[in-house]
N, CA, C and O atoms as CSV, one atom per row, in Angstrom:
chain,resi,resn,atom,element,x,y,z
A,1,UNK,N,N,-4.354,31.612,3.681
A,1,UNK,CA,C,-3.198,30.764,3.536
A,1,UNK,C,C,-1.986,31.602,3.117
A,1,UNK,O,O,-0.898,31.091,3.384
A,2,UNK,N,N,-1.973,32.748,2.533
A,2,UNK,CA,C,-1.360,33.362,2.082
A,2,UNK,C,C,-0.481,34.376,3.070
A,2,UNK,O,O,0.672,34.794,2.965
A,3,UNK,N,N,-1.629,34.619,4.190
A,3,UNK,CA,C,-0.633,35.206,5.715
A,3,UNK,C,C,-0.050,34.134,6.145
A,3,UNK,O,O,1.114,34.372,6.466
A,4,UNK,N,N,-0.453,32.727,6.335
A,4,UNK,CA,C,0.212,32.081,7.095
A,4,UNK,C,C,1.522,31.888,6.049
A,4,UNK,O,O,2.476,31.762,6.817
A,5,UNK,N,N,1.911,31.824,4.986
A,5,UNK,CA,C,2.890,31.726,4.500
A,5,UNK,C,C,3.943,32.624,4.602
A,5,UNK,O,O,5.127,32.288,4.610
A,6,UNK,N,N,3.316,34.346,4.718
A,6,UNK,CA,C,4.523,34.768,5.173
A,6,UNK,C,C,4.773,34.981,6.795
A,6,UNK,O,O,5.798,35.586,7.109
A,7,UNK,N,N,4.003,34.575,7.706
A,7,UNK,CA,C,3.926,34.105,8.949
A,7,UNK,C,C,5.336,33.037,9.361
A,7,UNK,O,O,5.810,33.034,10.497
A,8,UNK,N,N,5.824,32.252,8.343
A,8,UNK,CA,C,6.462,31.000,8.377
A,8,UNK,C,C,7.449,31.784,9.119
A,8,UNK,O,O,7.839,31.463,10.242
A,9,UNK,N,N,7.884,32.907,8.422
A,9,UNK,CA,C,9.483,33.496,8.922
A,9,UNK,C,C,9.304,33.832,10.629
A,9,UNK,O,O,10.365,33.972,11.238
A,10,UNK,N,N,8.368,33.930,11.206
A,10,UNK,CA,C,8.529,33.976,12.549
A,10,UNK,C,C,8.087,32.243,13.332
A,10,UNK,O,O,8.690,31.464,14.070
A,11,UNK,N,N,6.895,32.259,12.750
A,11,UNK,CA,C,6.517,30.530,13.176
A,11,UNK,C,C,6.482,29.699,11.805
A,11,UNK,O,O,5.686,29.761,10.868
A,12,UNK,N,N,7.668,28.865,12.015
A,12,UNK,CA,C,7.821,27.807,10.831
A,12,UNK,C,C,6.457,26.882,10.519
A,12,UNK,O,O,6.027,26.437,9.455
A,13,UNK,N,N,5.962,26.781,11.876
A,13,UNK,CA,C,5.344,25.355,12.255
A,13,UNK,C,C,4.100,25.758,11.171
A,13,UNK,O,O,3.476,24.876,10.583
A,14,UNK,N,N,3.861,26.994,11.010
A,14,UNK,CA,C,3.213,27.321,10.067
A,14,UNK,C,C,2.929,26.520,8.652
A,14,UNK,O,O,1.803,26.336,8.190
A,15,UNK,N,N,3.918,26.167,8.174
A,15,UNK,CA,C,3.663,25.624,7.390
A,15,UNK,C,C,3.148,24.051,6.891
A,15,UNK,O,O,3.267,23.368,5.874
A,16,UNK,N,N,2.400,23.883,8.466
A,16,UNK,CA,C,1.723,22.426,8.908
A,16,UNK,C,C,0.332,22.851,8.283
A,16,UNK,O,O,-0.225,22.375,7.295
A,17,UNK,N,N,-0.052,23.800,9.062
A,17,UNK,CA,C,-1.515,24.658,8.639
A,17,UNK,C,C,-2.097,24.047,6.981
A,17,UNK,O,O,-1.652,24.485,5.920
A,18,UNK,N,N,-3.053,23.078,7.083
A,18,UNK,CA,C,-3.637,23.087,5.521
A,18,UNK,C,C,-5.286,22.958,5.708
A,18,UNK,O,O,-5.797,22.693,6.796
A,19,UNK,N,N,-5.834,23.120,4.827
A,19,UNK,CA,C,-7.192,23.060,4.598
A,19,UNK,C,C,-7.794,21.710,4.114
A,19,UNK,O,O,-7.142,21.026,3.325
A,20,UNK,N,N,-8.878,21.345,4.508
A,20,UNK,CA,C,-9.428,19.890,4.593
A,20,UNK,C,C,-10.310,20.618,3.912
A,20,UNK,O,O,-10.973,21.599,4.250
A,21,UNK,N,N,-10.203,19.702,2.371
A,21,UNK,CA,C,-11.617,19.632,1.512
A,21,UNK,C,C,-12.675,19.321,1.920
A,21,UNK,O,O,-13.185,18.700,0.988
A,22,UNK,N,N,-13.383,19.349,2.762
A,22,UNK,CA,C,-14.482,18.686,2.846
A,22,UNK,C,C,-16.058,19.090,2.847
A,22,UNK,O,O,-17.167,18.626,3.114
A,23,UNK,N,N,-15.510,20.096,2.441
A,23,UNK,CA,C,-16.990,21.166,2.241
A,23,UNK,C,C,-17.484,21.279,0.129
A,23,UNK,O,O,-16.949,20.881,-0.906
A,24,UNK,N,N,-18.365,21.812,0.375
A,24,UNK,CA,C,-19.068,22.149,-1.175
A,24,UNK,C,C,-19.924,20.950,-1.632
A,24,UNK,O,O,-20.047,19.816,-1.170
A,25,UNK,N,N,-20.688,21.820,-3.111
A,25,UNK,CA,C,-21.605,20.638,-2.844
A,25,UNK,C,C,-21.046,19.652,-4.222
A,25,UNK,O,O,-20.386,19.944,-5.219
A,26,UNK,N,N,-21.553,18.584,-3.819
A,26,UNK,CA,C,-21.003,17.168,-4.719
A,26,UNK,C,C,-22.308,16.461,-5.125
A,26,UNK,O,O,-23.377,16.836,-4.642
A,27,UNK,N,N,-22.237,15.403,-6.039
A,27,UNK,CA,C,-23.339,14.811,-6.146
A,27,UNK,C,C,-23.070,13.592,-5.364
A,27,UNK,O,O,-22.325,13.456,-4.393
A,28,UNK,N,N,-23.965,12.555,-6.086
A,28,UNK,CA,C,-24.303,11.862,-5.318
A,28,UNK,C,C,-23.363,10.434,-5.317
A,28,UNK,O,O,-23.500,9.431,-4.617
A,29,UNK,N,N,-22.601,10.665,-6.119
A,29,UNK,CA,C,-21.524,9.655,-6.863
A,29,UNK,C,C,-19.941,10.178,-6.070
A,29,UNK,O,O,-18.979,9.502,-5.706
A,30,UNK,N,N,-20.137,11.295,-6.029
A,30,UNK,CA,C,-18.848,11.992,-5.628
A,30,UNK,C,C,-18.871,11.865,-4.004
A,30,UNK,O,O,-17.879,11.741,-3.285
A,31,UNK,N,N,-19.975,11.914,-3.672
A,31,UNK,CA,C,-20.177,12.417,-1.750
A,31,UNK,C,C,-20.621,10.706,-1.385
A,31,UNK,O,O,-20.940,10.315,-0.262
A,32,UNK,N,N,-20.559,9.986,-2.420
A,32,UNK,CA,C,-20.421,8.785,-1.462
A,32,UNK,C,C,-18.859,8.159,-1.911
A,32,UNK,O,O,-18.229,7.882,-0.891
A,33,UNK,N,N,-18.176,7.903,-3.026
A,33,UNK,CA,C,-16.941,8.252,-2.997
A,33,UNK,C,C,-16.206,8.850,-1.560
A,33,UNK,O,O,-15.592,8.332,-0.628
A,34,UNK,N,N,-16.503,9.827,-1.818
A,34,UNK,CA,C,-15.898,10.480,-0.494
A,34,UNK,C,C,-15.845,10.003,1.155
A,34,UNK,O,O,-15.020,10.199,2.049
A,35,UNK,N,N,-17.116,9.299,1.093
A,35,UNK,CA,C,-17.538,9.107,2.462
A,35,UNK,C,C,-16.945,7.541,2.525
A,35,UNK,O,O,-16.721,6.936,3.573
A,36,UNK,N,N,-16.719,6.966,1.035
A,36,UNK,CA,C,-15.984,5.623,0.993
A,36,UNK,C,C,-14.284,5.909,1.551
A,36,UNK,O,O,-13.617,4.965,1.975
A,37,UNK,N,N,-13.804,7.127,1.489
A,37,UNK,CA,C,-12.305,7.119,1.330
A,37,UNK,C,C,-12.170,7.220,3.186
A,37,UNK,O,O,-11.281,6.709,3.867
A,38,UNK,N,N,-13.476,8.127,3.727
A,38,UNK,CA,C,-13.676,8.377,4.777
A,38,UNK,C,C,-13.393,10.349,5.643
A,38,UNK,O,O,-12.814,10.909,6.574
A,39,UNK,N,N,-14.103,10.564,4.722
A,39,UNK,CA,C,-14.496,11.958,4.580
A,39,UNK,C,C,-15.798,11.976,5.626
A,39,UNK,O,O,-16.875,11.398,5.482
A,40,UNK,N,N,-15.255,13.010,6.961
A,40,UNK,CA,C,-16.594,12.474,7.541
A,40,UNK,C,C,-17.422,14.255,7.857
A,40,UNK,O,O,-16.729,15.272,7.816
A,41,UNK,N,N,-18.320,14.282,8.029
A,41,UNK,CA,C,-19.404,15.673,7.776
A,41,UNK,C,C,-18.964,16.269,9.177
A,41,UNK,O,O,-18.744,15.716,10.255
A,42,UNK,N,N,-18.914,17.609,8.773
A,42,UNK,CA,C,-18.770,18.729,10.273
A,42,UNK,C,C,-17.005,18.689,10.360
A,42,UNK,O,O,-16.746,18.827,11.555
A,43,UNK,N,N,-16.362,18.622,9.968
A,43,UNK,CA,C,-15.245,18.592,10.189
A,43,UNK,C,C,-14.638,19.926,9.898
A,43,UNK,O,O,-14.843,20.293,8.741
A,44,UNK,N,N,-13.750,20.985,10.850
A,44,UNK,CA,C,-13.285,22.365,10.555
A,44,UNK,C,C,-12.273,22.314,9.365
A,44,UNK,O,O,-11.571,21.329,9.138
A,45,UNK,N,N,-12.259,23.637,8.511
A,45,UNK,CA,C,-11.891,23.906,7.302
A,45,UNK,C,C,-10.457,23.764,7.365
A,45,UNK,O,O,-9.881,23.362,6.354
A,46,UNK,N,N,-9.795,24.034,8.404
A,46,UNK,CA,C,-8.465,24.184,8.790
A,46,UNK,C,C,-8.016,23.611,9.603
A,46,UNK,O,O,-8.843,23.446,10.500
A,47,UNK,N,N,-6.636,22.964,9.913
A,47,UNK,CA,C,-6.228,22.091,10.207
A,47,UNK,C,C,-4.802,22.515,10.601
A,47,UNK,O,O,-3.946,22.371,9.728
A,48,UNK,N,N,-4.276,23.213,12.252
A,48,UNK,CA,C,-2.550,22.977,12.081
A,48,UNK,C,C,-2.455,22.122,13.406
A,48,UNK,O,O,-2.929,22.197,14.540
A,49,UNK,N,N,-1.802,21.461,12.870
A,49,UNK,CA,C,-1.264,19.771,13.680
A,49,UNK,C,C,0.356,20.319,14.611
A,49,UNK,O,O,1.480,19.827,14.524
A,50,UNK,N,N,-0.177,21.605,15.537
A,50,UNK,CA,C,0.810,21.892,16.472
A,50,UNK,C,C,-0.006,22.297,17.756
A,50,UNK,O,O,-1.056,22.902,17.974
A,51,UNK,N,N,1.152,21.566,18.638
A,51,UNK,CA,C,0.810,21.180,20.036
A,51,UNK,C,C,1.064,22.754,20.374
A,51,UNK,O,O,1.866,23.334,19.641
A,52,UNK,N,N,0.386,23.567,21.530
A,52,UNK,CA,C,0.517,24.772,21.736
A,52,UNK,C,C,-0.338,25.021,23.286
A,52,UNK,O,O,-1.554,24.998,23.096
A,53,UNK,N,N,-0.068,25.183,24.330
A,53,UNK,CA,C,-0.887,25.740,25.467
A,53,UNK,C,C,-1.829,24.699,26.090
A,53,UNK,O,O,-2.946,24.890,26.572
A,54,UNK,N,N,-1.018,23.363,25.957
A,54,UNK,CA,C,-2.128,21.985,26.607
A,54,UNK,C,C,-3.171,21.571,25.041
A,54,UNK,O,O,-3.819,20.540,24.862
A,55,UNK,N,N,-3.086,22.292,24.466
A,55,UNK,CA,C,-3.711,21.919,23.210
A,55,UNK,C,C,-3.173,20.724,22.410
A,55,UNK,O,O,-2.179,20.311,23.007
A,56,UNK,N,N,-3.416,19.993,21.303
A,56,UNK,CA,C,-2.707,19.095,20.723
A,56,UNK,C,C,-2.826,19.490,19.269
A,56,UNK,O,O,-2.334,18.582,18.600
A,57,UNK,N,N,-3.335,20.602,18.395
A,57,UNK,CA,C,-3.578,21.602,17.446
A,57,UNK,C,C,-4.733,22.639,17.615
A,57,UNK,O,O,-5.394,23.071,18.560
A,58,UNK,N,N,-4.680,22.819,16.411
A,58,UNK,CA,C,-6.448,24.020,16.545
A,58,UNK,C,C,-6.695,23.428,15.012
A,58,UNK,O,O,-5.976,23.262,14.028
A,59,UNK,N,N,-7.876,23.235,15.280
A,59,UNK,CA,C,-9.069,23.643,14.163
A,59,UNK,C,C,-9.981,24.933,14.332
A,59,UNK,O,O,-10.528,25.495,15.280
A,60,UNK,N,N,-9.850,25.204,12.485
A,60,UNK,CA,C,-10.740,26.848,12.086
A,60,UNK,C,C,-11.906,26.116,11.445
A,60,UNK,O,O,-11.817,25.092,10.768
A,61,UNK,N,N,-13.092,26.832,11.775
A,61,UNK,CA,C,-14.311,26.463,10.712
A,61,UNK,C,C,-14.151,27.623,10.507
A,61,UNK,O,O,-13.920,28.408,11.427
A,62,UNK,N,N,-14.250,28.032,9.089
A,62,UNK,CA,C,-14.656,29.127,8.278
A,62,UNK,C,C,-15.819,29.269,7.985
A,62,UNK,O,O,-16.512,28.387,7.478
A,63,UNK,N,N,-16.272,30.670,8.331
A,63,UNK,CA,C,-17.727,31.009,7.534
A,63,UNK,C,C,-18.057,31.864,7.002
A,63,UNK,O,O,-17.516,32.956,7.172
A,64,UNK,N,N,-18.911,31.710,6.291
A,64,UNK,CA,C,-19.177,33.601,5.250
A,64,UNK,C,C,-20.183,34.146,6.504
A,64,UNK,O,O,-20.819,33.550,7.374
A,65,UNK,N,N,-19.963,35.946,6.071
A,65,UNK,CA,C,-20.941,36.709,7.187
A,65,UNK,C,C,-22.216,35.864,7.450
A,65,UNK,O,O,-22.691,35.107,6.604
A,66,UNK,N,N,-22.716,36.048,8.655
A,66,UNK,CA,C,-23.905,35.459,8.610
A,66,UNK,C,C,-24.372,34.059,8.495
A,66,UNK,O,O,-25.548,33.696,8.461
A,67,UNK,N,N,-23.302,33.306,8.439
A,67,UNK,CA,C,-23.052,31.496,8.403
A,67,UNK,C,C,-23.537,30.870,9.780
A,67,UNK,O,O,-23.347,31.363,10.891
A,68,UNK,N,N,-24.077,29.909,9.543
A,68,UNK,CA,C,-24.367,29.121,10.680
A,68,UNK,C,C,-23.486,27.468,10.486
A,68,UNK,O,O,-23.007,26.859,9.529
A,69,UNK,N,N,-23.618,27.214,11.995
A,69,UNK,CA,C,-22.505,25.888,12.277
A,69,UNK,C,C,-23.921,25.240,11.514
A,69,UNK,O,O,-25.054,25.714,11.434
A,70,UNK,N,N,-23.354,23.971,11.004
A,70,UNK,CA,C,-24.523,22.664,10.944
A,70,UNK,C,C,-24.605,21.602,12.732
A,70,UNK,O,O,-23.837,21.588,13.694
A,71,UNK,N,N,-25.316,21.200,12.578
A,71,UNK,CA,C,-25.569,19.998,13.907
A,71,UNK,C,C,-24.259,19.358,13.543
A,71,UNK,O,O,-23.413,19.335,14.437
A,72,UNK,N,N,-23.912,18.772,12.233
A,72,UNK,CA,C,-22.368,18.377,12.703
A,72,UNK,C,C,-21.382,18.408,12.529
A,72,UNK,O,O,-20.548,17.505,12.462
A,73,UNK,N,N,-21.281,19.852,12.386
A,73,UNK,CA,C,-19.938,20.528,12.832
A,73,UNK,C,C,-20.127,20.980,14.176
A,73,UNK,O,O,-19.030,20.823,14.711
A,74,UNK,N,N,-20.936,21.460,15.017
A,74,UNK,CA,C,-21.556,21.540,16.299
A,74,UNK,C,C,-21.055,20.287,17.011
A,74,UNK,O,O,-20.453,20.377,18.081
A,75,UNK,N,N,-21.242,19.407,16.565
A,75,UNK,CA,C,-20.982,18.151,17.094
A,75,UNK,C,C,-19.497,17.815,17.057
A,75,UNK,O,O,-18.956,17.626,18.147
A,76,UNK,N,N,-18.838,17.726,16.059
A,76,UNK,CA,C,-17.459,17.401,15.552
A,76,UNK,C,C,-16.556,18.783,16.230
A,76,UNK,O,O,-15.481,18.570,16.792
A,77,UNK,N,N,-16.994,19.883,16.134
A,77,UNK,CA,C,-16.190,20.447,17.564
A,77,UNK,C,C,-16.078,20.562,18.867
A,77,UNK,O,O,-15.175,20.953,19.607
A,78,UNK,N,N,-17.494,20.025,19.084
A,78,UNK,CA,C,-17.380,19.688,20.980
A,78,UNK,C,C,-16.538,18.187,20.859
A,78,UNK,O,O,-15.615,18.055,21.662
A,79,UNK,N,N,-16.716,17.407,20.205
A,79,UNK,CA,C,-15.750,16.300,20.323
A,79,UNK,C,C,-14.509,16.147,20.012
A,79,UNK,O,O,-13.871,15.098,20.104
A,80,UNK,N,N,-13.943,17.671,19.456
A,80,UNK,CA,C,-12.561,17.394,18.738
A,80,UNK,C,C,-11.963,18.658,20.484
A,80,UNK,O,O,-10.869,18.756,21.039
A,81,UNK,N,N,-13.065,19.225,20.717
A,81,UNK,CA,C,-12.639,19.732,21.926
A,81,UNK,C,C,-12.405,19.006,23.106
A,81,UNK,O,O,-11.377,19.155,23.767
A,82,UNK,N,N,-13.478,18.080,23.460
A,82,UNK,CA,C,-13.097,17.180,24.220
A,82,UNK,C,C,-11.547,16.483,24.273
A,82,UNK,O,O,-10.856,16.195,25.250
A,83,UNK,N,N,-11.301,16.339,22.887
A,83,UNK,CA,C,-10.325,14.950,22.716
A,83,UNK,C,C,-8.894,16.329,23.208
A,83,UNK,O,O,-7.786,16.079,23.684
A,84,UNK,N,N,-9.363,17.432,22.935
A,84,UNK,CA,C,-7.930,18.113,23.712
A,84,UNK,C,C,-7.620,19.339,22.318
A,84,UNK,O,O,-6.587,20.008,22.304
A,85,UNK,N,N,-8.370,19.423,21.555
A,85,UNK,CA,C,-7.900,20.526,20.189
A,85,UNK,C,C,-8.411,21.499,20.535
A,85,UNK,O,O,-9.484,21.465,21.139
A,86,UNK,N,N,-7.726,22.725,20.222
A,86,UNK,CA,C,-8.739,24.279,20.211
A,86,UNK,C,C,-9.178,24.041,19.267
A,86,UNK,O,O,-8.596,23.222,18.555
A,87,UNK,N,N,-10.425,24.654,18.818
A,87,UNK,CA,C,-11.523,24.855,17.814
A,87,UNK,C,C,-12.148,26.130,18.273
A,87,UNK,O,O,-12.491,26.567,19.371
A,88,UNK,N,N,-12.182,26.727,16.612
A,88,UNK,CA,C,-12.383,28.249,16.284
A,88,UNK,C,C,-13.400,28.532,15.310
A,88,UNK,O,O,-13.660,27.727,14.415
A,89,UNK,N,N,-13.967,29.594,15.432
A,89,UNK,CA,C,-15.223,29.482,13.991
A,89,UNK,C,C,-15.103,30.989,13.982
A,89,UNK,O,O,-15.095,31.829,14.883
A,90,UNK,N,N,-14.999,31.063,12.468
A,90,UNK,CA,C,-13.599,32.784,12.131
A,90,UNK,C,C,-14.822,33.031,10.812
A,90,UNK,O,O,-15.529,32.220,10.215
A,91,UNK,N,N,-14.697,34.356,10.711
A,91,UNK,CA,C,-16.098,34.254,9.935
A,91,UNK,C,C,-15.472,35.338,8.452
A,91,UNK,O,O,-16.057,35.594,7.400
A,92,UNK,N,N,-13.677,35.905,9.078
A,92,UNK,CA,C,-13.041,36.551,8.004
A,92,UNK,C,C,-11.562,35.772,8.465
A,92,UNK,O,O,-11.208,35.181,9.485
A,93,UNK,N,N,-10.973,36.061,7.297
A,93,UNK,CA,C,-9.166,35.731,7.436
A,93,UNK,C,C,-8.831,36.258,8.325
A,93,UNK,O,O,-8.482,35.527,9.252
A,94,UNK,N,N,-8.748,37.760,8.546
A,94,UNK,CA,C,-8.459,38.390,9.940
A,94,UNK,C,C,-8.834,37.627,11.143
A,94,UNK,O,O,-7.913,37.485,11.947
A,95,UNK,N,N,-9.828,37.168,11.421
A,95,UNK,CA,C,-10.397,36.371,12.441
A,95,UNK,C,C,-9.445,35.421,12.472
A,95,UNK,O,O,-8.579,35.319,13.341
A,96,UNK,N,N,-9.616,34.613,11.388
A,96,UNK,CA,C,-8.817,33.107,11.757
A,96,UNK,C,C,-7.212,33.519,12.196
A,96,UNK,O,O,-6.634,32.731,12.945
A,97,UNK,N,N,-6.524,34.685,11.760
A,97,UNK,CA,C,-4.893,35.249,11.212
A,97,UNK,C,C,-5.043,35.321,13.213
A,97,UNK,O,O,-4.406,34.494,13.865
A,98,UNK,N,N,-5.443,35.799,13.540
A,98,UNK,CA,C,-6.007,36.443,15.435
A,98,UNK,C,C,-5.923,35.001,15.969
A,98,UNK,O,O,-5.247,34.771,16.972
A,99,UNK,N,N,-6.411,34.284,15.500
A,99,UNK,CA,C,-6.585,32.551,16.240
A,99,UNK,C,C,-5.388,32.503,16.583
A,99,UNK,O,O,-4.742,32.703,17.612
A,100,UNK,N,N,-5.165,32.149,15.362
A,100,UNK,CA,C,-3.911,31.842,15.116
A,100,UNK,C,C,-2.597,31.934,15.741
A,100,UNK,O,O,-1.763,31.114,16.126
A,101,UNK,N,N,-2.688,33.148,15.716
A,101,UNK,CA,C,-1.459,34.416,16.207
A,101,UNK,C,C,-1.172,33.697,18.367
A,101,UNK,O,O,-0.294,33.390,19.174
A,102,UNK,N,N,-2.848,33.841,18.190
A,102,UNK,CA,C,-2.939,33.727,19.712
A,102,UNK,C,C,-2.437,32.179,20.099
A,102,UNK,O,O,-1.570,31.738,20.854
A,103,UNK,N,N,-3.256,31.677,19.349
A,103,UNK,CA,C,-2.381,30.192,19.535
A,103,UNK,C,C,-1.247,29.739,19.648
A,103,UNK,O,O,-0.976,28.947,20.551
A,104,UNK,N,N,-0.421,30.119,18.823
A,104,UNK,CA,C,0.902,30.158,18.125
A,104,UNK,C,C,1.854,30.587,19.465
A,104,UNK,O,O,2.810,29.931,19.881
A,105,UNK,N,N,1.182,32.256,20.207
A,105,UNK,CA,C,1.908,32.508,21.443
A,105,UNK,C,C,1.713,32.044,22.239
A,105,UNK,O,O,2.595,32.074,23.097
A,106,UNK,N,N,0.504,31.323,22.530
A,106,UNK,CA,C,0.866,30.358,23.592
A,106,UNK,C,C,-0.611,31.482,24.637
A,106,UNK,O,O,-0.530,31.526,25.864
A,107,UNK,N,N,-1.728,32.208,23.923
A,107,UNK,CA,C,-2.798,33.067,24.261
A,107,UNK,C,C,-3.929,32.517,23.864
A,107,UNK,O,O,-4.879,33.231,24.183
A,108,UNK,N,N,-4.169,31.773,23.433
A,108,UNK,CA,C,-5.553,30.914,22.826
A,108,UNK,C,C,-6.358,30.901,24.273
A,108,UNK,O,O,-5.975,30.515,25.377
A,109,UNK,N,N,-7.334,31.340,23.944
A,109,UNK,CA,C,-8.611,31.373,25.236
A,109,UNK,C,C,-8.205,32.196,25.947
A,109,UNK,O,O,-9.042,32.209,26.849
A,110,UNK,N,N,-7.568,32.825,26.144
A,110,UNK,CA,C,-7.007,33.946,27.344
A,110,UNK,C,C,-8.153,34.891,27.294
A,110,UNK,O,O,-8.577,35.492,26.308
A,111,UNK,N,N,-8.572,34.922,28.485
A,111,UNK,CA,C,-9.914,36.214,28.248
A,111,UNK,C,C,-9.550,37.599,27.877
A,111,UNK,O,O,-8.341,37.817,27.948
A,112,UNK,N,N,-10.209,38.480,27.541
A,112,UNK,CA,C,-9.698,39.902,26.741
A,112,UNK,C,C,-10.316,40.984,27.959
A,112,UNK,O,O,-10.184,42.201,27.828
């Protein structure tokens, strides 16, 4: 969050980019709370709500080395892909900062 902030001075839109709580663990009072407000499971860590390359935003799932997707986040990104979003699974900041970048120019999916 801290690149995308000084990122702003070239892409403002940057500062749409926020992170969706919806990960860690909770009990059992808290994670139904949650699921009352409508907090729903598999959902990517990151969130920028800009239209870019036929896209309508991107979502980042973040993961530590060696992380695996769950069934539904697996799920919640083929359907957030469907509906028209890029979706990314970045496993360092550098990774996601590269999404990003590419997105932003208008290079998201461009083969290498």
């Amino acid at each position: 969050m801290q690149w995308a902030a000084v990122q702003t001075a070239r892409f403002p839109e940057l500062q749409l980019l926020h992170h969706i709580p919806n990960g860690g663990k909770r009990s059992a009072a808290e994670a139904a709370h949650f699921k009352a407000l409508g907090v729903k499971p598999g959902v990517p860590d990151l969130f920028l709500p800009v239209a870019r390359g036929g896209y309508h935003g991107l979502y980042i799932e973040m993961k530590a080395k060696g992380g695996r997707l769950s069934a539904f986040q697996r799920k919640m990104i083929a359907a957030l892909t469907e509906q028209g979003y890029a979706c990314a699974v970045c496993f360092e900041w550098i990774d996601a900062a590269r999404e990003i970048m590419a997105y932003m120019e208008g290079s998201y999916g461009d083969a290498v």
